[in-house]
Backbone as a ProteinNet text record, in pm:
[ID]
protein_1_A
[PRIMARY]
XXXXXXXXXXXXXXXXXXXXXXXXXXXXXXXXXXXXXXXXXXXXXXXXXXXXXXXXXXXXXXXXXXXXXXXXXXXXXXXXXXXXXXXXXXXXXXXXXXXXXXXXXXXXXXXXXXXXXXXXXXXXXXXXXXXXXXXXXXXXXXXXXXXXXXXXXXXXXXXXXXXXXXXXXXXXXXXXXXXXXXXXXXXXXXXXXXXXXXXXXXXXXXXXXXXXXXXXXXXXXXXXXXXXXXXXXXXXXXXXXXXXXXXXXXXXXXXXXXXXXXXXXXXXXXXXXXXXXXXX
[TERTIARY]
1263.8	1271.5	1133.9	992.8	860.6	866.2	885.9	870.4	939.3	1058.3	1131.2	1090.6	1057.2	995	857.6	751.6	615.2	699.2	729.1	802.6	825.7	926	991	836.3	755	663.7	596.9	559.1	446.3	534.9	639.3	738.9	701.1	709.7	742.1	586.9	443.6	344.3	287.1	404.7	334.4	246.6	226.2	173.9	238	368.7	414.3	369.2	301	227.1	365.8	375.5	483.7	425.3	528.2	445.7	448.1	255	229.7	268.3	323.8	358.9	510.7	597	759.4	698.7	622.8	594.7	560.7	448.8	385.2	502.2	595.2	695.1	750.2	776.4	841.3	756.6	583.7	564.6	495.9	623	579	509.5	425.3	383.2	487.9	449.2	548.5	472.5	512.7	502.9	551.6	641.7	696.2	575	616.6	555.5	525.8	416.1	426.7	400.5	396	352.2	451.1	519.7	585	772.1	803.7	899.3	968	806.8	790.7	619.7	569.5	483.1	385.7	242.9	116.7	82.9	74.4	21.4	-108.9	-139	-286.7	-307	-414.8	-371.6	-363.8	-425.9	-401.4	-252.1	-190.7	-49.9	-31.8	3.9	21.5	10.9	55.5	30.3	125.9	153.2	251.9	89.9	182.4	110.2	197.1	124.8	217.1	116.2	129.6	56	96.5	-6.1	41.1	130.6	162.7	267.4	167.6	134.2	42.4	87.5	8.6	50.3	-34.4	79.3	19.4	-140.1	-196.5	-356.7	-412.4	-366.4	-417.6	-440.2	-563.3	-565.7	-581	-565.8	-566.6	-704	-704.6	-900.5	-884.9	-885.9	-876.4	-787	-805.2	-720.2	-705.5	-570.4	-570.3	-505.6	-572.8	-502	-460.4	-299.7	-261.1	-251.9	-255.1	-263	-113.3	7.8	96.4	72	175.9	142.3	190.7	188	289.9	400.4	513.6	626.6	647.4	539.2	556.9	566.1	596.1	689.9	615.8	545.6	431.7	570.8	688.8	711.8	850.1	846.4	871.8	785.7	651.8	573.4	497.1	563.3	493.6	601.2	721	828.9	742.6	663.4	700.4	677.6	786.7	748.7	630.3	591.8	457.2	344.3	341.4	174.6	212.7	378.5	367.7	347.8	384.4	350.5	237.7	173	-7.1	-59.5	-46.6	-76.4	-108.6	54.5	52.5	-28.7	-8.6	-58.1	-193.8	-336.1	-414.6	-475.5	-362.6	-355.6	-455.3	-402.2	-400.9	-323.8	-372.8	-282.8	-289.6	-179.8	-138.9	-137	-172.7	-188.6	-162	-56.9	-24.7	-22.2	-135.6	-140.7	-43.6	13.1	74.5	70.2	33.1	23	105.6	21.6	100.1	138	278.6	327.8	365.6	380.2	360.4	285.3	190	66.9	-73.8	-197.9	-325.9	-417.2	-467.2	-560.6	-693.8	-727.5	-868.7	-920.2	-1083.1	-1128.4	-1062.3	-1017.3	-970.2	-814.7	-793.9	-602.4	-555.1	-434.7	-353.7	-293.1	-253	-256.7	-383.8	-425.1	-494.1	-394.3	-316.3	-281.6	-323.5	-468.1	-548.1	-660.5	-752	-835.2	-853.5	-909.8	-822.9	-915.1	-1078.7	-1186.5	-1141.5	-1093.2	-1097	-963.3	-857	-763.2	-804	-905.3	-886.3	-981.8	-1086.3	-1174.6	-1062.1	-982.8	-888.7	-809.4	-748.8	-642.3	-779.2	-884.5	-991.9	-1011	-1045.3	-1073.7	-942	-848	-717.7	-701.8	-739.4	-721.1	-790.7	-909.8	-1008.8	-957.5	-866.8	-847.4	-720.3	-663.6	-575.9	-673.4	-683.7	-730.3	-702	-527.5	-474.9	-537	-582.7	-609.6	-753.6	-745.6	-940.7	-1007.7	-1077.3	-1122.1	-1273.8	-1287.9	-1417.8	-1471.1	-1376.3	-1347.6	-1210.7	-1245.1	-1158.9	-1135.6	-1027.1	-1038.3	-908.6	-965	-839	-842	-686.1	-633.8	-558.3	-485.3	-403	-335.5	-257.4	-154.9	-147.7	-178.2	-181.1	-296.7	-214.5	-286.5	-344.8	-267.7	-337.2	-450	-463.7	-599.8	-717.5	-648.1	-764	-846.9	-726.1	-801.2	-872.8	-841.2	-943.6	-1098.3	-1081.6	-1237.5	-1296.7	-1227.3	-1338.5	-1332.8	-1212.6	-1335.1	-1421.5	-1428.4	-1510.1	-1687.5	-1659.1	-1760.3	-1791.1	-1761.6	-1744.9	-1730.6	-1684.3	-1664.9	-1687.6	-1759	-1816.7	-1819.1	-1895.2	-1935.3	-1859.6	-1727.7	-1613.8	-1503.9	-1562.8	-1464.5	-1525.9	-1510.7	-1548.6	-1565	-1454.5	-1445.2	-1349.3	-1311.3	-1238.4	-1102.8	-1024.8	-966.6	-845.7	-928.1	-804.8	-720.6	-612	-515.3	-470.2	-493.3	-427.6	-463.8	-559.8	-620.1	-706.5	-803.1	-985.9	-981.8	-1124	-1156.5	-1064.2	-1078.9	-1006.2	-1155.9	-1133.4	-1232.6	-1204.6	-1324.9	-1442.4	-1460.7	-1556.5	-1560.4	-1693.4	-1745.5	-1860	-1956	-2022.6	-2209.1	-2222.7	-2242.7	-2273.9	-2211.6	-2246.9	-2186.5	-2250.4	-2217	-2314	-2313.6	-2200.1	-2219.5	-2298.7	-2371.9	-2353.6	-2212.4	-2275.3	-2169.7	-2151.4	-2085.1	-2064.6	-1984.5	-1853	-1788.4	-1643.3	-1653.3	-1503.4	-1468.3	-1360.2	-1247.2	-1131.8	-1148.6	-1060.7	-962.4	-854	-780.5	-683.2	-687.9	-603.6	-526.2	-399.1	-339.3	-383.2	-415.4	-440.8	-332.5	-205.9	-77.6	-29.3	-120.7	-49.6	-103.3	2.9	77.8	82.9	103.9	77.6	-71.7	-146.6	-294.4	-357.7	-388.4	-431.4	-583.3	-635.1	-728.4	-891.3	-866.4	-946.5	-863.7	-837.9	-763.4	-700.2	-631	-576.2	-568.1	-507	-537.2	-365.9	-349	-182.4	-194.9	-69.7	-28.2	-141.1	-212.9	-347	-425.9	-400.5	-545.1	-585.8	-560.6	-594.3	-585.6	-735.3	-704.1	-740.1	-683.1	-719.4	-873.6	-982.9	-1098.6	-1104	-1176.5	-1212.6	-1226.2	-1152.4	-1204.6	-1314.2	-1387	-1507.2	-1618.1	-1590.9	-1682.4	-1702.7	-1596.6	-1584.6	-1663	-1659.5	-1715.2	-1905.2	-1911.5	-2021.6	-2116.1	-2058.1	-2092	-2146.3	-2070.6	-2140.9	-2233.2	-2236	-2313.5	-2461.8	-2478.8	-2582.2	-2588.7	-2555.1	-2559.9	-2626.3	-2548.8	-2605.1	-2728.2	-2761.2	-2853.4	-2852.5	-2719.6	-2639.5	-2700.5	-2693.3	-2683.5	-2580.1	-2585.5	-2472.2	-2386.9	-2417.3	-2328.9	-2316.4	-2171.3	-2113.5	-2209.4	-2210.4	-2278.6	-2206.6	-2087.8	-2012.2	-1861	-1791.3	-1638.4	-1600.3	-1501.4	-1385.9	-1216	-1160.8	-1007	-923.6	-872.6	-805.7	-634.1	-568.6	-434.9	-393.1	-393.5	-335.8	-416	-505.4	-604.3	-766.5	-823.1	-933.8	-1083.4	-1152.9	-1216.8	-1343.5	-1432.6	-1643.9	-1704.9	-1781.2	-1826.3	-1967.6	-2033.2	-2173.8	-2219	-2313.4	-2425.1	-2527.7	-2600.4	-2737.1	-2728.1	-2826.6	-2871.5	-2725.4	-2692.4	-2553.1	-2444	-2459.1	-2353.5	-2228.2	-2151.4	-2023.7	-1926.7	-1945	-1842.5	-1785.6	-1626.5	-1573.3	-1442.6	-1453.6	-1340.6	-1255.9	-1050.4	-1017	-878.1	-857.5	-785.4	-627.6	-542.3	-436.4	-323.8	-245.8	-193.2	-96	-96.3	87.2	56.4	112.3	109.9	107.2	175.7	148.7	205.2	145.7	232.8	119.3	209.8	112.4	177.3	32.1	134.7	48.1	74.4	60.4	-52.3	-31.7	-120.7	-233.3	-282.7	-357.3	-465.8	-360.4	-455.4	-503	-449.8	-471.8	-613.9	-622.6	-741.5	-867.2	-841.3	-937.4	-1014.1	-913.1	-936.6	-1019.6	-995.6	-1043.9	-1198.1	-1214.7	-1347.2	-1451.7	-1379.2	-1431.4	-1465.1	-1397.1	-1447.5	-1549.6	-1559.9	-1625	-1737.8	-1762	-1888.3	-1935.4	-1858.2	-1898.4	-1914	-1871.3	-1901.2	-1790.8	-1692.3	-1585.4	-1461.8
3037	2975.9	2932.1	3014.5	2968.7	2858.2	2842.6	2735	2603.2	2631.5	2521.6	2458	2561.7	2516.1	2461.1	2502.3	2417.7	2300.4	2262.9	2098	2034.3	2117.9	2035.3	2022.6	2101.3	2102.1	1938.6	1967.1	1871.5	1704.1	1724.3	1610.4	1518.2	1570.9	1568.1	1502	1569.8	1532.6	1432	1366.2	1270.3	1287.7	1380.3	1495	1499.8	1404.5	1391.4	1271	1249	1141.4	1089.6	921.7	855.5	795.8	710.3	603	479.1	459.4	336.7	216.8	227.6	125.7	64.1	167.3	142.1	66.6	69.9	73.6	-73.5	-92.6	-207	-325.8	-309.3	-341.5	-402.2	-355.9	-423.2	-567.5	-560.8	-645.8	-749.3	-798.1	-946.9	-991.5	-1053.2	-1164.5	-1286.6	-1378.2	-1498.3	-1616.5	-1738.7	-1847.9	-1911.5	-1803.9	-1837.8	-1821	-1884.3	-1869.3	-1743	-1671.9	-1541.7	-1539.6	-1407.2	-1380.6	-1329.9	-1339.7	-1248.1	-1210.1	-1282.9	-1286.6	-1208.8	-1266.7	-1210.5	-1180.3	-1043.8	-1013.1	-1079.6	-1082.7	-1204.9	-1078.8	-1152.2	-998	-1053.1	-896.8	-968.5	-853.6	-864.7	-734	-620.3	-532.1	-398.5	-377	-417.6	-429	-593.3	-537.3	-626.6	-593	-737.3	-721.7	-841.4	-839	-942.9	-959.3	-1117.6	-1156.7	-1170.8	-1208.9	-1288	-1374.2	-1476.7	-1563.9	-1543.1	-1550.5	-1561.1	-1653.8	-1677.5	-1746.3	-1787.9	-1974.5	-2020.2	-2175.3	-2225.4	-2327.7	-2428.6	-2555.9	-2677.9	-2696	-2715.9	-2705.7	-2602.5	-2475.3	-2361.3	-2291.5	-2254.1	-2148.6	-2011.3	-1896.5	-1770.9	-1725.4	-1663.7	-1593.7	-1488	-1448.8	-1287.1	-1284.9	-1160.3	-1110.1	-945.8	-882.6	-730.7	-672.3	-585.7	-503.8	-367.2	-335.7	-271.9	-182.4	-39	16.8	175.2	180	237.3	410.8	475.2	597.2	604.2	778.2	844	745.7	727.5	671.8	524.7	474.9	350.2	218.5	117	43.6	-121	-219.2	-306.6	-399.1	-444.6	-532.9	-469.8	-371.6	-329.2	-310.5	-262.4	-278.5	-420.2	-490.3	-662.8	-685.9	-627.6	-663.2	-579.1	-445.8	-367	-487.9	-422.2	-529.8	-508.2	-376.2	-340.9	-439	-405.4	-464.6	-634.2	-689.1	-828.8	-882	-814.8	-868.1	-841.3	-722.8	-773.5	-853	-876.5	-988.4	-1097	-1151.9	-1254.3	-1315.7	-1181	-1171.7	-1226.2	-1172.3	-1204.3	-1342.8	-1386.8	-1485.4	-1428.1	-1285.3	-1319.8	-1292.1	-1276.6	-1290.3	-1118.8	-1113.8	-945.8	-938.2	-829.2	-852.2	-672	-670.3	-514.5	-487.5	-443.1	-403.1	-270.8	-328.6	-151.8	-128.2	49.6	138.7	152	187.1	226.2	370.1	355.3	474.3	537.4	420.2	425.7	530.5	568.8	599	605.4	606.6	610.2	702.2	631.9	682.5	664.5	749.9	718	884.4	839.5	1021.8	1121.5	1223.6	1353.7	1352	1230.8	1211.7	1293.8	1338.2	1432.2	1327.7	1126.6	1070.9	1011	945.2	892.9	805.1	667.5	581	460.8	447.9	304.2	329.7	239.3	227.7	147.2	200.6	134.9	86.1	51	-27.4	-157.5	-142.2	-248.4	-332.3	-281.4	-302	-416.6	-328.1	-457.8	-521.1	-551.5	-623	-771.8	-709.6	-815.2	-890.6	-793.4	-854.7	-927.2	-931.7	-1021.7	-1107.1	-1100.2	-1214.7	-1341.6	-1305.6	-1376.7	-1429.9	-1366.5	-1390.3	-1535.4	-1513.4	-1625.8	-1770.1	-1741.8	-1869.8	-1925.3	-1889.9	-1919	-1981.9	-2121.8	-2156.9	-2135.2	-2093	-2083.1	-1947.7	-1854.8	-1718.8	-1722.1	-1594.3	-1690.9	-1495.1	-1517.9	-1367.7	-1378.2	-1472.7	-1441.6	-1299	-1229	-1152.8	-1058.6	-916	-850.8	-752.2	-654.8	-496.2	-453.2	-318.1	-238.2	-128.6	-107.2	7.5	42	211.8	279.7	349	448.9	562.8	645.3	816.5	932.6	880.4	917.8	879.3	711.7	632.4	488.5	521.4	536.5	601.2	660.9	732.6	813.5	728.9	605.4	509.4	448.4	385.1	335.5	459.5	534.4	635	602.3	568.3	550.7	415.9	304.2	176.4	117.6	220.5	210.6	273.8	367	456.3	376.1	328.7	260.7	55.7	52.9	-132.5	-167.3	-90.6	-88.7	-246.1	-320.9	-441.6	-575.5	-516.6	-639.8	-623.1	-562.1	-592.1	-581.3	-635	-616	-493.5	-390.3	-300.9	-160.5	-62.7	15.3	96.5	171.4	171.2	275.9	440.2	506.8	579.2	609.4	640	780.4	912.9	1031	1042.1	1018.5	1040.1	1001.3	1100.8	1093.6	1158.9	1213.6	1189.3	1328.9	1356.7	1486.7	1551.3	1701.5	1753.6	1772	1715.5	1703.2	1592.9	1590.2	1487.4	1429.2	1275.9	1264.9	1289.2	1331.4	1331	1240.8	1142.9	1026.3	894.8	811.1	685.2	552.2	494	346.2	314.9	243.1	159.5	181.4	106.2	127.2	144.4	237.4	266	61.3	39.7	-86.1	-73.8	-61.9	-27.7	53.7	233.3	272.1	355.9	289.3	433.1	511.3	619	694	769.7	744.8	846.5	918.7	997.8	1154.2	1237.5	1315.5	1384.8	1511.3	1606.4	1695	1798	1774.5	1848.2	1802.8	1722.2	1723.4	1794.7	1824.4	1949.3	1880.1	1777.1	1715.8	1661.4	1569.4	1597.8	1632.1	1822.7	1836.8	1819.9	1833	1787.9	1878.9	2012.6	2072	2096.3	1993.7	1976.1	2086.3	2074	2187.2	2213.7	2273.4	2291	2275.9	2223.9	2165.9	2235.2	2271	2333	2367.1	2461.3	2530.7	2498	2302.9	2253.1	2152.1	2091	1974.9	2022.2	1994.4	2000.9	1894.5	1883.4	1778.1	1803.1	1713.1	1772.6	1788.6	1856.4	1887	1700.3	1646.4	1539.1	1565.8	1650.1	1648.9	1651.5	1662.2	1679.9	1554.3	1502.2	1310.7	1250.9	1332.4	1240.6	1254.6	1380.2	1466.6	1349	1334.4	1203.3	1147.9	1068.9	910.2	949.3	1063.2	1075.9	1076.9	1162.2	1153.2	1051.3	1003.7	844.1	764.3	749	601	661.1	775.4	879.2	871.4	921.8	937.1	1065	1067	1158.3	1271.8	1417	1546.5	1466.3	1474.2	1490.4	1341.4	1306.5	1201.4	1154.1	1025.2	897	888.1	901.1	837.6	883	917.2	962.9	881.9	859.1	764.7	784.2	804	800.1	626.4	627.1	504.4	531.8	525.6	560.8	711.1	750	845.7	950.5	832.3	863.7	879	1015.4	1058.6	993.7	925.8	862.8	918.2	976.8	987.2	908.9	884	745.6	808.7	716	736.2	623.7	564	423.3	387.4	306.1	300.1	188.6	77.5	-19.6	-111.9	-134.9	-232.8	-68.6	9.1	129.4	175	186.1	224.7	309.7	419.5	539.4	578.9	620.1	671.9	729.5	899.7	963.7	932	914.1	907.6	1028.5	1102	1202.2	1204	1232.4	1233.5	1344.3	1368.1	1524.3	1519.1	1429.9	1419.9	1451.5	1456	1475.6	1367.6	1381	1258.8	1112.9	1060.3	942.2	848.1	678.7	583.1	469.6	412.4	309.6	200.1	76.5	-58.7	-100.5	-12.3	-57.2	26.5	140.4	172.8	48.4	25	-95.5	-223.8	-251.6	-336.8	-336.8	-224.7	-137.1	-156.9	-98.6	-117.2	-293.3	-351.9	-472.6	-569.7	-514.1	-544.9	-489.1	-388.8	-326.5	-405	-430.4	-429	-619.2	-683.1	-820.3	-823.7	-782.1	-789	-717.3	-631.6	-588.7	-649.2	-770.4	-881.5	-995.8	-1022	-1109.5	-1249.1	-1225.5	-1273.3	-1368.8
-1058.4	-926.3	-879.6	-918.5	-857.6	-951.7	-1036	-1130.4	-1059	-1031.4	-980.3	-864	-792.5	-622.9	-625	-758.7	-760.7	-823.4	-934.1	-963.8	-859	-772.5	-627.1	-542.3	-476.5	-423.1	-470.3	-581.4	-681.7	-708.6	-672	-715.4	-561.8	-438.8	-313.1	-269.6	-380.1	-331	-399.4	-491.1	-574.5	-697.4	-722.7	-850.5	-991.4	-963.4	-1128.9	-1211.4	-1299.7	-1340.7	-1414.6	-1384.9	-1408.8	-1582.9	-1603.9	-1761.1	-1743.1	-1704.9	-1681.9	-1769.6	-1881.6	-1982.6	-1864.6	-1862.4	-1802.2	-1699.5	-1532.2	-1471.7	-1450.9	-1545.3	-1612.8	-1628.3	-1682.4	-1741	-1635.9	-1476.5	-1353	-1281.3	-1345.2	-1329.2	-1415.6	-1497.5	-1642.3	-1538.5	-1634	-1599	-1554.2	-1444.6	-1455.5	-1364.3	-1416.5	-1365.1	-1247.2	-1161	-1044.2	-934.5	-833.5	-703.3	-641.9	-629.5	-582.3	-448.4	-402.4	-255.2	-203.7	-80.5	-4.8	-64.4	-153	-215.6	-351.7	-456.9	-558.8	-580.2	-628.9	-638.7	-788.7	-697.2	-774.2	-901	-1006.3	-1111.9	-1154.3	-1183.5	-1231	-1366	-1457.7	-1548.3	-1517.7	-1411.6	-1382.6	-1294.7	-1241.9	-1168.9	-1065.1	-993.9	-862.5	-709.8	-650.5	-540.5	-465.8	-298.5	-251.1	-140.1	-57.7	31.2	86.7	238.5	347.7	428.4	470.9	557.7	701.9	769.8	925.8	949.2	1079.9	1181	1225	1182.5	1285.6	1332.3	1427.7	1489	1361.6	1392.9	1256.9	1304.9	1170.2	1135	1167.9	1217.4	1222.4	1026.8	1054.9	936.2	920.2	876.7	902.1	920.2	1014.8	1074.9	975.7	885.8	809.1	725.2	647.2	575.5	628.7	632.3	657.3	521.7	482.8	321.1	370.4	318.1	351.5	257.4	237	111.8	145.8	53.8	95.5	46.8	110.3	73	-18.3	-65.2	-175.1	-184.1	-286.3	-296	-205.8	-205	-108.6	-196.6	-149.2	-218.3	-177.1	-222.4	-172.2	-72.1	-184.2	-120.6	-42.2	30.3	175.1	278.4	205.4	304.2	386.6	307.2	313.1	416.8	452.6	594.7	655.7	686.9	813.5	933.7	1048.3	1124	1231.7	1233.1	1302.6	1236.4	1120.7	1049.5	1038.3	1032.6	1070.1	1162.7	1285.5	1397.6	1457.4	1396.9	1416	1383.1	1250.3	1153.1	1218.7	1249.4	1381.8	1482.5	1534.6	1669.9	1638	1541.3	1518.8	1441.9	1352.2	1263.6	1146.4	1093.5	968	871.4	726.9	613.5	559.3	555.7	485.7	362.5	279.2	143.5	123.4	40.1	-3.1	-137.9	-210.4	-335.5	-353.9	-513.4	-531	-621.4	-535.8	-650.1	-773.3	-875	-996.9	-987.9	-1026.2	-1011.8	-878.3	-789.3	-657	-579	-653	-567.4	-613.5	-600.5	-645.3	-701.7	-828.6	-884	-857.2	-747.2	-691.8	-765.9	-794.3	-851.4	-766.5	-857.5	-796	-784	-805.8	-762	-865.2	-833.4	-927.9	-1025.7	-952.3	-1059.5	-1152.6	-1266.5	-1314.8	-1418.2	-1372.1	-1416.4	-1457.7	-1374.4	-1440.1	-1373.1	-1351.3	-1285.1	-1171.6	-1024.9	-925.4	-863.1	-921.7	-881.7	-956.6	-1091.6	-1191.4	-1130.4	-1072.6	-1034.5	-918.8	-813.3	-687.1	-724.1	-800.2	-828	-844.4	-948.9	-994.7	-872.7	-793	-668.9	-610.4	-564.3	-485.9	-595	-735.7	-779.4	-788.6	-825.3	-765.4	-640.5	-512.9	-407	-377.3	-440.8	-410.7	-448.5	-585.3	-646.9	-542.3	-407.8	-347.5	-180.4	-179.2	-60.4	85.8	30.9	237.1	260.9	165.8	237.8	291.4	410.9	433.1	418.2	344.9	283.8	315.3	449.3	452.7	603.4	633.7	743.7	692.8	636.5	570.1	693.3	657.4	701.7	572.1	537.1	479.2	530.7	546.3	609.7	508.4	537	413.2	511.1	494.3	518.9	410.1	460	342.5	211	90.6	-29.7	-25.4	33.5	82.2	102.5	271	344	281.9	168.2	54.3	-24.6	-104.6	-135.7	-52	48.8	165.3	127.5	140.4	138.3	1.3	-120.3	-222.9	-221	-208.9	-184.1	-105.5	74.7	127.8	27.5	-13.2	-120.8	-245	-311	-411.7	-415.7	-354.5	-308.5	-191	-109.9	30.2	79.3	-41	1	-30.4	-51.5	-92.8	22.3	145.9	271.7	335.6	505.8	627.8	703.1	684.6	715.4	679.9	741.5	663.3	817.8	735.4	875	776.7	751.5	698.9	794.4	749	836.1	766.3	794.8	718.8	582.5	561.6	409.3	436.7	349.9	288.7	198.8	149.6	-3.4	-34.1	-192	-240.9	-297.2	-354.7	-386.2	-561.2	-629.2	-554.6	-511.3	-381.8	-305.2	-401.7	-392.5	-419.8	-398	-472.9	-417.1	-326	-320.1	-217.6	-236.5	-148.6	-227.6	-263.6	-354.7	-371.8	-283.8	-225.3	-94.8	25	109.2	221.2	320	418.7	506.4	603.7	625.3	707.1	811.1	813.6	981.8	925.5	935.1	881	1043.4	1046.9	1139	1102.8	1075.5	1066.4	1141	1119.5	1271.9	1170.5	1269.2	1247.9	1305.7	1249.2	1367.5	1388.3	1447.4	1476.6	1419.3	1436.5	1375.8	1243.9	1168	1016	944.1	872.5	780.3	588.8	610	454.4	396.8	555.2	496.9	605.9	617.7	755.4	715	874.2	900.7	813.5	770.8	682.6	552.8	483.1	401.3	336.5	188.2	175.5	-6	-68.8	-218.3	-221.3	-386.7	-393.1	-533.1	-563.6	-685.3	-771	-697.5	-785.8	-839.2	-867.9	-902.8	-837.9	-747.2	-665.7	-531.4	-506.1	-326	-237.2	-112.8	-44.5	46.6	63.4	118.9	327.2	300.5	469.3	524.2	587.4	711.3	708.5	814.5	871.4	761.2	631.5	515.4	447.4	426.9	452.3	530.2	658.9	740.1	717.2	676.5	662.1	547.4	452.1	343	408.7	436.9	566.8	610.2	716.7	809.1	708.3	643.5	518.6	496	428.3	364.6	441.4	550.4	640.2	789.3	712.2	796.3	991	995.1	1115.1	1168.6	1349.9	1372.9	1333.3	1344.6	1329.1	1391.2	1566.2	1697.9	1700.3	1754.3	1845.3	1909.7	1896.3	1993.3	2130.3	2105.9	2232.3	2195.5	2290.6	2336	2420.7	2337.6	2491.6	2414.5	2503.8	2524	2516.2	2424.3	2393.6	2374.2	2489.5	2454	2355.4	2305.9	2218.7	2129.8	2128.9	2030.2	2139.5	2063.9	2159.2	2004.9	2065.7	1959.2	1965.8	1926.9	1859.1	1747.7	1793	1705.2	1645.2	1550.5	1526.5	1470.7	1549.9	1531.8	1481.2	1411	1389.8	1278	1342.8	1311.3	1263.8	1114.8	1092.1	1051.1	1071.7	1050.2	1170.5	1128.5	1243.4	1133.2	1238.3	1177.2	1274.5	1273.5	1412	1372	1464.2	1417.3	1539	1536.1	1615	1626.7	1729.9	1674.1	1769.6	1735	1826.2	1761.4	1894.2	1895.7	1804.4	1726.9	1648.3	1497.9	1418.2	1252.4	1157.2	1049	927.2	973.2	1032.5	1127.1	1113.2	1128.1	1104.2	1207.3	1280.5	1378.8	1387.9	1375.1	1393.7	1473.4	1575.8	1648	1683.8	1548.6	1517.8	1467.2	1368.4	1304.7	1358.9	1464.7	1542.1	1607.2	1672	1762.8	1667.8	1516.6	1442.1	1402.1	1381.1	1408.2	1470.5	1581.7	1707.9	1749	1742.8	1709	1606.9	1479.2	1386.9	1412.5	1514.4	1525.1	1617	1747.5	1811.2	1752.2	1633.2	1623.3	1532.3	1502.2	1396	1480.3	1541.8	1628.4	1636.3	1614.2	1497.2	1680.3
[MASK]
++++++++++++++++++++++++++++++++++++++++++++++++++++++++++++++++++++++++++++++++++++++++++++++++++++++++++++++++++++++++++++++++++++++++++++++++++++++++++++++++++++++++++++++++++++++++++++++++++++++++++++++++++++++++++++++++++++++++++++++++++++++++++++++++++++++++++++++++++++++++

């Protein structure tokens, strides 16, 4: 029965390594039209798009990358209608890479199905060869194991987006020594009551654990040689936010009373921040 209940446990957390060949296999290559319909491949997996809703001769201000959790699925997440109608609202273009094995191999993941630097290198070099998208004004956001990825390509590809924006996931242990990148503009928000990635993370079937938040945050702060303490507190709807500043750096924790939960207009907020401190 302990046997059965760690499988179930480890099944539930995304911990069963799938076979990237089968997997592989859902997305041939093909000569059809891709994007929000049928997913764009490139050699490490794929990915869908969607273009904004804009008025004729309008072109999209941005791109937003959405990155799914555990068991998440690209082209359902390419409908939610929260992240479309931000999209919208802002005019830009959504782009949802997916995971292999439907979830990520970032260092430390319990999966290791490919390589998931080599992976988006690929989805951006593709992206480029497509003119309606405008990739000169990024943000990526995630949910859970998403969000996690968000922390190593903020760490690792720092300088192939605008900004960062995880949602319930940061790094696993071991965390990195430090990171190549510069820090550039990440927000993280968090619930205070989750139980799947709480906030001083946690250890999963005896060999993987999830890392402390605040030790994540602890990185950065090193890195981009931040003060310890909060710059500034302010209350934004739901979410109680502390920031930390200096010179082109923006780091900011945002925390709210609820658990493993992800909302639209989280990402929105981040957005929004992340233009005006671009000037956008």
């Amino acid at each position: 029965m302990r046997v059965a209940r760690l499988l179930l446990g480890l099944s539930a957390l995304g911990l069963v390594v799938a076979s990237p060949g089968n997997l592989r296999g859902a997305y041939a290559s093909s000569t059809e039209a891709c994007g929000q319909s049928a997913p764009c491949t490139v050699p490490s997996g794929a990915y869908w798009f969607k273009l904004p809703q804009l008025s004729p001769g309008e072109e999209p201000k941005g791109t937003l990358f959405y990155l799914h959790g555990w068991k998440g699925k690209a082209s359902k997440a390419i409908e939610n209608p929260g992240l479309v109608a931000m999209a919208d609202t802002h005019g830009l273009a959504l782009v949802v890479p997916q995971g292999l094995g439907e979830t990520w191999s970032y260092p430390s993941s319990p999966s290791q199905h490919r390589d998931e630097f080599q992976f988006f290198d690929e989805v951006l070099s593709d992206l480029k060869k497509r003119p309606e998208l405008n990739l000169e004004r990024t943000l990526v956001t995630g949910f859970s194991m998403g969000g996690s990825m968000v922390w190593y390509l903020a760490c690792y590809r720092g300088e192939a987006f605008d900004g960062f924006a995880p949602i319930a996931g940061a790094f696993w242990d071991p965390m990195p020594q430090t990171c190549p990148s510069d820090l550039t503009f990440l927000t993280h928000i968090h619930g205070t009551k989750d139980r799947t990635v709480p906030l001083e993370g946690r250890r999963i079937g005896g060999k993987w654990h999830q890392s402390d938040v605040f030790k994540s945050l602890d990185l950065w702060k090193a890195r981009a040689q931040l003060p310890k303490s909060p710059m500034n507190e302010q209350q934004d709807g739901r979410l109680t936010c502390n920031d930390w500043q200096q010179h082109e750096a923006y780091l900011e924790l945002c925390l709210h009373d609820g658990g493993h939960t992800f909302r639209a207009e989280w990402v929105e907020r981040a957005w929004q921040k992340l233009a005006v401190a671009n000037g956008w």
